[in-house]
N, C-alpha and C positions, 0 to 999 in steps of 0.2 A: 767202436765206430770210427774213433779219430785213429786207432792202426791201421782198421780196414781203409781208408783214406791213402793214409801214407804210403801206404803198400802199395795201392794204385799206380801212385804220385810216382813211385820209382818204377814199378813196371813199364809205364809209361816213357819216364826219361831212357828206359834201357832198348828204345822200337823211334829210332830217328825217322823222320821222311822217308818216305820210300820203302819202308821195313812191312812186311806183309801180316805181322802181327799188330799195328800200329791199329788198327780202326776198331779193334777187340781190345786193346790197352783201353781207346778211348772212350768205348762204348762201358767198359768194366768201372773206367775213375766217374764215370758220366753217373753212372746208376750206383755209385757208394755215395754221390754227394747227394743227391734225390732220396736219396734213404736217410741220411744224416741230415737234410733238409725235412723228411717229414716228421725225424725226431723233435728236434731240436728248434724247424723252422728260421733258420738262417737265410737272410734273402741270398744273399753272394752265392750260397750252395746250390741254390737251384737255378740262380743265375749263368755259373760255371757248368752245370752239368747240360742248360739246353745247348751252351754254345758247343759245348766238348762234342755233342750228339752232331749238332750240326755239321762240324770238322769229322767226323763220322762216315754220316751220311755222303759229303761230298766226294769219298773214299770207296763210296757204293754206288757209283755211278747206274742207269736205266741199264737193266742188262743182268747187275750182278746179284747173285745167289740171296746174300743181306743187305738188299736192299728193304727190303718187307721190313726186317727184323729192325735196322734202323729208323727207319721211317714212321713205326709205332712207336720206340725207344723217344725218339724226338716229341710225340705228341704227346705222349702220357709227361711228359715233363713241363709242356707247354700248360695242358689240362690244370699238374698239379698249382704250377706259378700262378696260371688266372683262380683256380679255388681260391689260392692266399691273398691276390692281389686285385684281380678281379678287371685287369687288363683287355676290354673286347677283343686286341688283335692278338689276343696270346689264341684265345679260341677261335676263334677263325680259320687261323693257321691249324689248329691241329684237327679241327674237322677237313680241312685240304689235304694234311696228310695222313689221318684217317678213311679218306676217301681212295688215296694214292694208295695205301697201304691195301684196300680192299682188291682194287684193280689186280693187284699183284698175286691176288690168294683166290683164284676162282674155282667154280664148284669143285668138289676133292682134293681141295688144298686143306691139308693137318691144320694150319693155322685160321683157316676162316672165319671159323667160329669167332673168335680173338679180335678180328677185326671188325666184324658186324658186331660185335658188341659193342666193342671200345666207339666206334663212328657214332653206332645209337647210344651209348649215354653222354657223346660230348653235343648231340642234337640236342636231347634232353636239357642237357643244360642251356643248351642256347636257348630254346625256347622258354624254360624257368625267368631266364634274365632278360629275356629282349618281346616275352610274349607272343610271337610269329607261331600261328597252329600247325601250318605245313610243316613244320620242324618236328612237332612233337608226331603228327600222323606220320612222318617217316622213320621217324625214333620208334615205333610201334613195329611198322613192320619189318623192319631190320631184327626187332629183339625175337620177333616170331623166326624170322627166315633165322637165329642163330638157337634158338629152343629149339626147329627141327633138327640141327647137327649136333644136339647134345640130349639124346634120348633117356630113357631111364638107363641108371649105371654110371652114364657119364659124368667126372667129377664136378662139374660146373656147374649142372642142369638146375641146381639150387639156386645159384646164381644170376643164372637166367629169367628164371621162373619169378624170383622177386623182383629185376629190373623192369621184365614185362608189367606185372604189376602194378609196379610204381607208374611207370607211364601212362596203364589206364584209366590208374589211380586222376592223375594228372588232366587228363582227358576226360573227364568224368566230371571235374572240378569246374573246367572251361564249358562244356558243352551240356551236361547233366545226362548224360545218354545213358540209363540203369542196365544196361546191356553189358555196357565199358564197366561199371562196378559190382556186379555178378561176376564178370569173367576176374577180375582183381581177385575179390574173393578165394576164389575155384585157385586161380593160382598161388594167394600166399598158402591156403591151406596146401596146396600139393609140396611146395614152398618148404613147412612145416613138418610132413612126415618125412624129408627127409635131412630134418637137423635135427636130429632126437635128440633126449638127455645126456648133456656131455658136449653136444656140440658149439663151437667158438661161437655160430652165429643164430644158436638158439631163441636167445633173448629180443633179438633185430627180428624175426621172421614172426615169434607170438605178439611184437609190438607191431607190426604190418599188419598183419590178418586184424587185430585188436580195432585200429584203426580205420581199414577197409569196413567192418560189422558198424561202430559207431556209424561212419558215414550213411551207410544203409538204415539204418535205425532211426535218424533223423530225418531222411526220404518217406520212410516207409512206416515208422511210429511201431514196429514189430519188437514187443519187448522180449522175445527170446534172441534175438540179435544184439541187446544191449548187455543182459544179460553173460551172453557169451562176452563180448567185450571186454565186461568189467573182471572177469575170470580171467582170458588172459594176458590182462595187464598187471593182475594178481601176479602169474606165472612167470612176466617178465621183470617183476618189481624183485622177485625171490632173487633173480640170476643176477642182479644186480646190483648187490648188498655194497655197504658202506664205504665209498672209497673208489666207486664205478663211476668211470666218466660221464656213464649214461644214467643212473640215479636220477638225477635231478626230471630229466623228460620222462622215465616210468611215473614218478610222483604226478606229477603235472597231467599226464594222459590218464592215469585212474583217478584223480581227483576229478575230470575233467566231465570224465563217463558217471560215477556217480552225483555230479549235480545233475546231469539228465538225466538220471531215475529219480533222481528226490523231482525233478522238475515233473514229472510221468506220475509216478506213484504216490509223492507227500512220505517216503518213512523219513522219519527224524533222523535215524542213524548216520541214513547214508550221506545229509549233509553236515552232521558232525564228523564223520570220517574224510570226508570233502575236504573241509575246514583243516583239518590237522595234518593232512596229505601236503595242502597249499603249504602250509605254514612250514612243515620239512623240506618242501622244494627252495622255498624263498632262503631258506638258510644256507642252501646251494649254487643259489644266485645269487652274489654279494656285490656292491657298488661295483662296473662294470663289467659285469655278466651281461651277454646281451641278449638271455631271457628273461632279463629281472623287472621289466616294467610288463610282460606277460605273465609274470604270476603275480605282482602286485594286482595289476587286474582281476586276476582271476580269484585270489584271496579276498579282496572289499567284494568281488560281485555274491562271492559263497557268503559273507559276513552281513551282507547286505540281503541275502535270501532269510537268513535267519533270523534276523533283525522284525524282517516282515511278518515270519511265522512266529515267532517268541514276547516282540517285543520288548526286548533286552535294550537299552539306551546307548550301555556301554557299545554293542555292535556295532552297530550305525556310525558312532562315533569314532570308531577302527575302520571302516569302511571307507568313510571321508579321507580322512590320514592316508590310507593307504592309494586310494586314485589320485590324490593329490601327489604324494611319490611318485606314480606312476606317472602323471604330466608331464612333470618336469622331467622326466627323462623321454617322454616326447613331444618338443619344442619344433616351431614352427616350420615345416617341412617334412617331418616324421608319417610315416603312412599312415600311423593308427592315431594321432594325435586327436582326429574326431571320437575316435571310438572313446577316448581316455574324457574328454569334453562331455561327451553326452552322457557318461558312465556318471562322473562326478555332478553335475548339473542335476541327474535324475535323484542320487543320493542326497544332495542339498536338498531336493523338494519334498522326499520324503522326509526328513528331519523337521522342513518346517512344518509339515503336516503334523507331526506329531508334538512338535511345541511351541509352531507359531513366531519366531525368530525371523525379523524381517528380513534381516540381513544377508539370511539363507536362501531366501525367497529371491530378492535381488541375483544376489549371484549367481544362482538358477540361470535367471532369464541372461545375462551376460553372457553365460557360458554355453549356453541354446544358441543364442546369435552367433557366439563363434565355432559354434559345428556348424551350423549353417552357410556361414561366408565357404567355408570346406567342403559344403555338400553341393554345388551348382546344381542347374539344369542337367538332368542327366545320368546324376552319382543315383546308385540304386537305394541307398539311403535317407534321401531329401524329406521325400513324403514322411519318412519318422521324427526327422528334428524340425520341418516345420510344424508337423500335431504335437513336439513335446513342445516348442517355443511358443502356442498359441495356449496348449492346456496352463502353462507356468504363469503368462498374462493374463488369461482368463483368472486364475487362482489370485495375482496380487487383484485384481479389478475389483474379486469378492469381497478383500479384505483391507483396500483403501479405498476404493471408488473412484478411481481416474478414468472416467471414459476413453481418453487414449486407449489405454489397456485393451479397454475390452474391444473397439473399431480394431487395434491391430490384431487381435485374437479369432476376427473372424475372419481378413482378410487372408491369416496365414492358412487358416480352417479351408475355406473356400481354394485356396494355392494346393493343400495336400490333397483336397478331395479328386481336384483334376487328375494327381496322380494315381488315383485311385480308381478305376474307370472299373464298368460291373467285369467281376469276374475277380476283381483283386480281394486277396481275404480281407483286407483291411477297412475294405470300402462301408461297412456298416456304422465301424466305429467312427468313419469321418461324416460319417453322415448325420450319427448320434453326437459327435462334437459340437458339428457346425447348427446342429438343430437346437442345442439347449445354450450356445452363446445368443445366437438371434432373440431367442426367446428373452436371457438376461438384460438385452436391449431394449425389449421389448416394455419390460417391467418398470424400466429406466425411464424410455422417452415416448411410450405409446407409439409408434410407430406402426401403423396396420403394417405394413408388407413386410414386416418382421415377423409378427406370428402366422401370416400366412404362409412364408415359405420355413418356419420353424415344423409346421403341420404336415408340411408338405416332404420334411425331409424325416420326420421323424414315421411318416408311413411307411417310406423307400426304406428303414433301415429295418423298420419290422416286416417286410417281404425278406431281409434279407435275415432274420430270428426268427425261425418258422418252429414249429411244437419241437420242446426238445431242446432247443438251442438257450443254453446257458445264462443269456443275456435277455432273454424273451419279457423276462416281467418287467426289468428296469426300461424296457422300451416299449412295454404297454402304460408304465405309468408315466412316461416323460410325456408319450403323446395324449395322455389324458388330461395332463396337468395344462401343456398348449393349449389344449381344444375350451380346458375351464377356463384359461385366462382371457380368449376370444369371446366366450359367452360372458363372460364379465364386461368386455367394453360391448359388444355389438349386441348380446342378448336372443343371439339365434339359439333356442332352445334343442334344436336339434345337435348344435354339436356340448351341451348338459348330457343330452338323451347317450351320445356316444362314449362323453368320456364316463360315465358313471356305468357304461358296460366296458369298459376297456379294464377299468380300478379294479371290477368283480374279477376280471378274467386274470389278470393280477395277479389279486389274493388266491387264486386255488392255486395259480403254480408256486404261491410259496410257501414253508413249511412252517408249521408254527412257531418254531424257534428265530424264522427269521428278522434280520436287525430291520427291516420295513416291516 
């Protein structure tokens, strides 16, 4: 690479001003250092090569033959700089001259194709980074207008076919439109038949498709799309073997896939193969890797699944450790630094469940408050870290008795339910929260208009556990157990007569075995 440089370097000195070979020396040294640049990643090299391009370009004045040709030469250089550096005005600039560059190549120009691409994936990017959907809806239909000049046969159509993709991918993610992820689908698979065995970008296209199915599977809950998933992330984990740069993300995406089926189906295996999937990526993530606090998470969350189903001490115990890692490498400004708060807070609370350690307990609710200050009015997450930071208070309330606790336990209760208006899946559980805190109040300080609207909410959540529904019995007995403590202060025997049929209705829906 450093001959092919040098080589340039003299070619260049041997084409002074004026020389008709000169803007082809400099287009030739321009694109060895952008090559040696994406080797090696030296800034100076691709610093050098946009300028060289530019001195180029100016050589290809409106008019001339390569101009097109420079014009892209200049943008793809621009493109790769901001990848490494992440400069808004490097892209800007090369969707200008990606624009430029298009003007030049119209319908039945050889090169068009070239350019409706290159334009639509520097769109693409813009929209990744600056969120603007007009960008990505134009990044769509540019990949479509460059898929019809590259039919089947054509050597690129592959290439196409996945950039399409990705963008609907993209588009699907923003808007949820299952249209936009069908048609993903349909094209990594088309995608796919034509990188067969052997080919460079095999592995990239069964990890698309892989990807696209997962997504669909979580929409749609269709376990032969997971299913497929987990298969060809298998396929791509194969092409990948020891020493592939891409290693680390096959581990991570079939780890990923099989905690949603142990999450769907409960087999054991698949979240011990989960677990040991995590455990090889993390080894590929090493102190500044900058997916290593995304499989730290993702390793305590599998650790912490099994924990749940096993009961293993040590788990849980590895599960703490490992979000706690994960934290600290997302500090105060980090996008996922709630997700890493509520991850470890939930962890503490299971621990103290299972041994009672106040200290876990505390820190719990700490670490709830500080998702919280994270999750404003607005964030789509709010409504779950105010129900956990109410559940954690309610929890110390039981087991120190600080009425604080438990007043702030219902106000947060009553905060999450707003968010939860009918229609939201969630709405039953916040109903069923906020009904059996009131009640714990109730128990507390007599307060009638506690258990009246304890009764009142614990109705609303059984319209919303209708026959069938999972949670049916625990919210025939929470609102029996209300209705008994009413008849206990006030002595209306009609709501005895209710809850002593609600208890019966209960006991048939549950199985002999069970722990009530």
């Amino acid at each position: 690479m450093a001959d092919d440089v040098e080589q340039c370097r003299a070619a260049l000195k041997r084409c002074p001003h004026g020389d008709s070979d000169r803007p082809q020396s400099l287009s030739n040294l321009a694109i060895c250092l952008r090559d040696r640049f994406m080797q090696q990643g030296i800034p100076s090299d691709i610093d050098e090569s946009i300028e060289l391009h530019r001195a180029a370009l100016l050589l290809h004045p409106s008019g001339h033959s390569d101009r097109p040709k420079s014009l892209h030469n200049l943008a793809v250089s621009l493109q790769d700089r901001f990848t490494k550096q992440g400069v808004p005005s490097d892209l800007d600039e090369c969707i200008e001259l990606n624009r430029a560059a298009l003007l030049l190549r119209p319908l039945g120009h050889f090169d068009r194709s070239h350019s409706l691409n290159n334009l639509a994936n520097s769109l693409q990017d813009k929209f990744t980074h600056r969120g603007v959907l007009c960008d990505l809806d134009e990044s769509i239909e540019l990949h479509r207008a460059a898929l019809l000049l590259r039919p089947p046969g054509h050597s690129d159509r592959s290439h196409t076919l996945n950039n399409l993709a990705a963008s609907l991918q993209d588009r699907f993610n923003q808007r949820g439109i299952l249209s936009d992820l069908d048609e993903c689908i349909e094209l990594n698979r088309a995608a796919l038949l034509l990188r067969p065995p052997g080919h460079s970008s095999r592995s990239h296209s069964l990890n698309n498709l892989a990807n696209s199915l997962g997504n669909r599977f979580n929409q749609r809950g269709v376990p032969s799309d997971l299913d497929e998933c987990i298969e060809l992330h298998r396929a791509a984990l194969l092409l990948r073997p020891v020493g592939h740069p891409d290693r680390s993300h096959s581990l991570h995406n079939l780890a990923v896939s099989l905690q949603d089926r142990f999450t769907q189906q409960g087999v054991p295996s698949d979240l011990d193969e989960c677990i040991e999937l995590n455990r090889a990526a993390l080894l590929l993530r090493p102190p500044g890797h900058s997916g290593r606090s995304h499989t730290l998470n993702n390793l305590a969350n599998s650790l912490g699944n099994r924990s749940s189903q096993r009961g293993i001490p040590s788990d849980l115990d590895e599960c703490i450790e490992l979000h706690r890692a994960a934290l600290l490498l997302r500090p105060p400004g980090h996008p996922n630094q709630s997700h890493s708060l509520h991850n470890l807070a939930n962890s503490l609370g299971n621990r103290f469940n299972q041994r009672g350690i106040s200290s876990d307990l505390d820190e719990c609710i700490e670490l709830n408050r500080a998702a919280l200050l994270l999750r404003p009015l607005g964030h789509p997450d709010r409504s779950h870290t105010l129900n956990n930071l109410a559940n954690s208070l309610g929890n110390r309330f039981s087991h120190q008795g600080v009425p604080s606790d438990l007043d702030d336990c219902i106000e947060l209760h009553r905060a999450a339910l707003l968010l939860r208006p009918p229609g939201h899946p969630n709405q039953s559980h916040s109903l069923h929260n906020l009904a059996v805190s009131l009640r714990d109040r109730f128990t507390l300080q007599g307060i009638p208009s506690d258990i009246d609207e304890s009764i009142e909410l614990h109705r609303a959540a059984l319209l919303l556990r209708p026959s069938g529904h999972s949670d049916r019995p625990k919210s025939l007995n929470n609102l029996a157990s209300s209705l008994r403590d009413r008849f206990t202060q006030r002595g209306v025997s009609s709501d005895l007569d209710e809850s002593i049929e609600l208890d019966q209705a209960a006991l048939l829906l549950c199985s002999p075995d069970h722990s009530n």
